[in-house]
C-alpha positions, 0 to 999 in steps of 0.5 A: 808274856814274852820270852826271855833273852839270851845273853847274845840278844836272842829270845830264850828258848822253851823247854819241851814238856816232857824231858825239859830239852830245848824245843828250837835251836838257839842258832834260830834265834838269833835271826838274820844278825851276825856276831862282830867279827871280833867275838867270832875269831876270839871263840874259834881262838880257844881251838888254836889254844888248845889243839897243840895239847892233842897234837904235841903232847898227847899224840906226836911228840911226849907221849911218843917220842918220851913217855913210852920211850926207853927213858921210862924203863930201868937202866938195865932193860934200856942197854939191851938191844932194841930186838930183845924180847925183854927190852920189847916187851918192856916198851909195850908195858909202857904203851899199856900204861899209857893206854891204861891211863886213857882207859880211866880217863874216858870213864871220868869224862863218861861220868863227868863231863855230861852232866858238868855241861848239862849243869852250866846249861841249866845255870848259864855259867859255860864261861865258868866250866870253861875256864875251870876245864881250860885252867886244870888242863893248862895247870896239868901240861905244866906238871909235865915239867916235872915228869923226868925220865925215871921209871917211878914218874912214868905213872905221874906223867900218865895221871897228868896227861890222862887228868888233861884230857878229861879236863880239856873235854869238859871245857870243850863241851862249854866251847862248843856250847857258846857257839850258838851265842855268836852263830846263825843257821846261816853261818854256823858250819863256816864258824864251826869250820873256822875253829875246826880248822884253827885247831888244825892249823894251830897243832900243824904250827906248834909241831913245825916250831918243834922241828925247828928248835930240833933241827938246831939242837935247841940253840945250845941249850942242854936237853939231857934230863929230858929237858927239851920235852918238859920244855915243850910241855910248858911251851904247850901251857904258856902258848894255851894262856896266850891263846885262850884269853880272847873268849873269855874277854869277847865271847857272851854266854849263849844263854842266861839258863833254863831254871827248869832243868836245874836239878841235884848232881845225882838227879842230873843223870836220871834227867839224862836217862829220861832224855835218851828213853824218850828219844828211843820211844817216839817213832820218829827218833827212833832212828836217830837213836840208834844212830847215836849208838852207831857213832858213838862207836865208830866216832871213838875209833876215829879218835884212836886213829890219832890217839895211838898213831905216834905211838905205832910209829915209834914204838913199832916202826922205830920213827925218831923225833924228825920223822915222827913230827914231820909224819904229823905235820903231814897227817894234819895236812892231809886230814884237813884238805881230804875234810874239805873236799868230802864235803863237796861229795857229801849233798851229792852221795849222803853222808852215810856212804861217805862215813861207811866208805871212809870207815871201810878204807880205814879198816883196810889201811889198818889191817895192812898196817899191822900184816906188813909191819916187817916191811918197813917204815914205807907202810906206816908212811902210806898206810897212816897218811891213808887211815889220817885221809878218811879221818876227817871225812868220817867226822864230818859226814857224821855231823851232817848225816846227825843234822839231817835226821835230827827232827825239827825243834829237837836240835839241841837236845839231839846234839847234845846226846850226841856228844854224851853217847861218844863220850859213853863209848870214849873207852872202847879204843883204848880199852881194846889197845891195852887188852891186845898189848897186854896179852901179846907183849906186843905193841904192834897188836894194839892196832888190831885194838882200833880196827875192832873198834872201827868194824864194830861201827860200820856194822852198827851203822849198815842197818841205820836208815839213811837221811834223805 
């Protein structure tokens, strides 16, 4: 019997009898052929599409520069001054919220996006989940145009960027799936760095458009009523429509779906169980398993780097709108550059010393941060840049060292639990940010929040057998 293809060309891979995990990778499969430019570009698209969501709205510009801002708070509590215990604390309730919201939001993707995209695989529908999860997050950054600055709509603009994450994440999961209907194992990393670096690119460009529009005051137009940030919103949404079209048009589904692993929602979770028991049982996995559980760690206080990075510099070190979006601009640019590089250093020391080093830089960096907070905004210009520089390293090396360790033909089911267990910890970040701020009514504490986060991981990780 032959087996059965792919919707890219390639023969469907069989499933592993004991889990119903893929048994070879389908990047194998596709052989020597590359994919027409066309459906590569299209596919590393939806990152640029995408990215400005993270980059504008989520980390420098509306949360930061508007949702925890002293437009959220009563009228009374903004005309006091910035150093007012009360105006302060006030402000750290705001970031709270915030972190609150994300908090909820990591649990629904815990619980959501795992079995959403082990459901699209089973079917063979990732374009279908992708573009619910693209649409629903397009369709929350325009509710953002009615978040005015009342303190009654602070918790609407939380439930709308919270809901946009889980619903990017989901359609992430399916982005990252139809990879492997357009890679080889030739050309993967330089596909997989095109989209990478599309996002960054696209999130440095629409930051840069923002400053421009500042710098000129809008052309005249009123930005009272917060008019110019729910304009940024919708600017975020139109520009992800623009953007994102191209996979939907150009880009195959990876496979037509593997029917035996096509199971009742609620079964989906004990199929998932059974995956990752087995991976702890088989001697040889054992190692990977535990690596899993050290990155997922590690991995969620990376992304805290980024998640609470504006906020710390215009909740605790007073940026305004110029200085903030240039600070990110800056921080893309570094983390973007510093990626490259590390990976050169990556073959030549293993990933592990790369991720430890990076990580225990970090750690550094963080906790100078908070000591020398009353020093001014010199330490978050040096130490942020430095946290941002290790960023990207950490992500990497952590791929690599995974790819390294993944037994032959277990590709995809290894990669798949590794991207279920970083959104099992995707919690802890900001859980630990919300619980700090809440008990000191300070902002600045929410730093401490990450780097626990980021120690936590580099102790799981030291005793993790290394790859060779």
């Amino acid at each position: 019997m032959s087996e059965p293809e792919s919707r890219s060309g390639a023969p469907e891979p069989a499933a592993t009898a004991n889990s119903g995990a893929v048994a070879v990778v389908g990047l194998d499969l596709r052989g020597e052929t590359p994919a027409p430019k066309k459906q590569v570009y299209s596919w590393a698209l939806w990152d640029w599409a995408t990215q400005p969501f993270n980059t504008v709205i989520l980390t420098f510009v509306f949360t930061a520069l508007y949702l925890v801002s002293p437009s959220f708070l009563p009228p009374e509590v903004a005309a006091l001054d910035e150093n007012d215990p009360v105006r302060i604390a006030a402000e750290a309730d705001l970031a709270s919220g915030l972190g609150l919201g994300l908090t909820v939001a990591a649990f629904g993707i815990l619980l959501l996006a795992p079995v959403l995209g082990q459901r699209a695989d089973a079917a063979g529908r990732q374009k279908l989940w992708l573009g619910i999860g693209t649409g629903a997050l397009i369709l929350c950054m325009f509710g953002l145009w009615f978040v005015e600055p009342v303190p009654a709509l602070f918790w609407v603009g939380v439930a709308l960027i919270s809901a946009g994450s889980v619903f990017g994440e989901i359609a992430a999961v399916n982005s990252n799936a139809m990879l492997i209907g357009i890679a080889n194992p030739k050309n993967v990393g330089r596909i997989s760095g095109l989209g990478w670096g599309s996002g960054y690119l696209g999130g440095i460009i629409a930051l840069v458009i923002v400053v421009v529009l500042d710098t000129f005051d809008w052309f005249g137009m009123p930005t009272d009523n917060g008019l110019a940030y729910r304009l940024i919103a919708v600017g975020c949404a139109v520009w992800a429509i623009v953007f994102a079209i191209p996979i939907f048009l150009n880009v195959p589904e990876p496979s037509l779906g593997r029917p035996e692993r096509k199971v009742g929602f609620f079964r989906s979770y004990v199929l998932l169980v059974q995956d990752v028991v087995g991976l702890y049982r088989d001697p040889e996995t054992r190692s990977t398993f535990w690596y899993l559980l050290a990155s997922a760690v590690f991995r969620d206080g990376l992304g805290g780097v980024f998640a609470f990075g504006a906020i710390i510099g215009t909740a605790v070190f007073r940026f305004g709108t110029q200085d903030i979006i240039v600070f990110g601009i800056a921080a893309n640019l570094v983390a973007g550059v510093s990626t490259i590089l590390a990976g050169r250093l990556d073959d030549r020391l293993g990933p592990k010393r790369i991720i430890l080093g990076s990580i225990a830089a970090m750690i550094v960096a963080g906790l100078a941060v908070f000591l020398l907070r009353d020093a001014g905004a010199i330490v978050f210009w040096v130490g942020g840049l430095i946290l941002c520089a290790f960023v990207g390293p950490a992500q990497a090396a952590a791929r690599s060292f995974l790819a390294r360790v993944t037994p032959a033909g277990r590709e995809g089911e290894i990669f798949g639990l590794y991207a279920t267990t970083g959104r099992a910890a995707s919690w802890m970040a900001s859980a630990a940010w919300t619980v700090l701020i809440a008990l000191t009514a300070q902002t600045a504490f929410g730093i401490l929040g990450i780097v626990i986060v980021l120690i936590a991981g580099f102790l799981l990780l030291l005793p993790v057998k290394a790859p060779r």
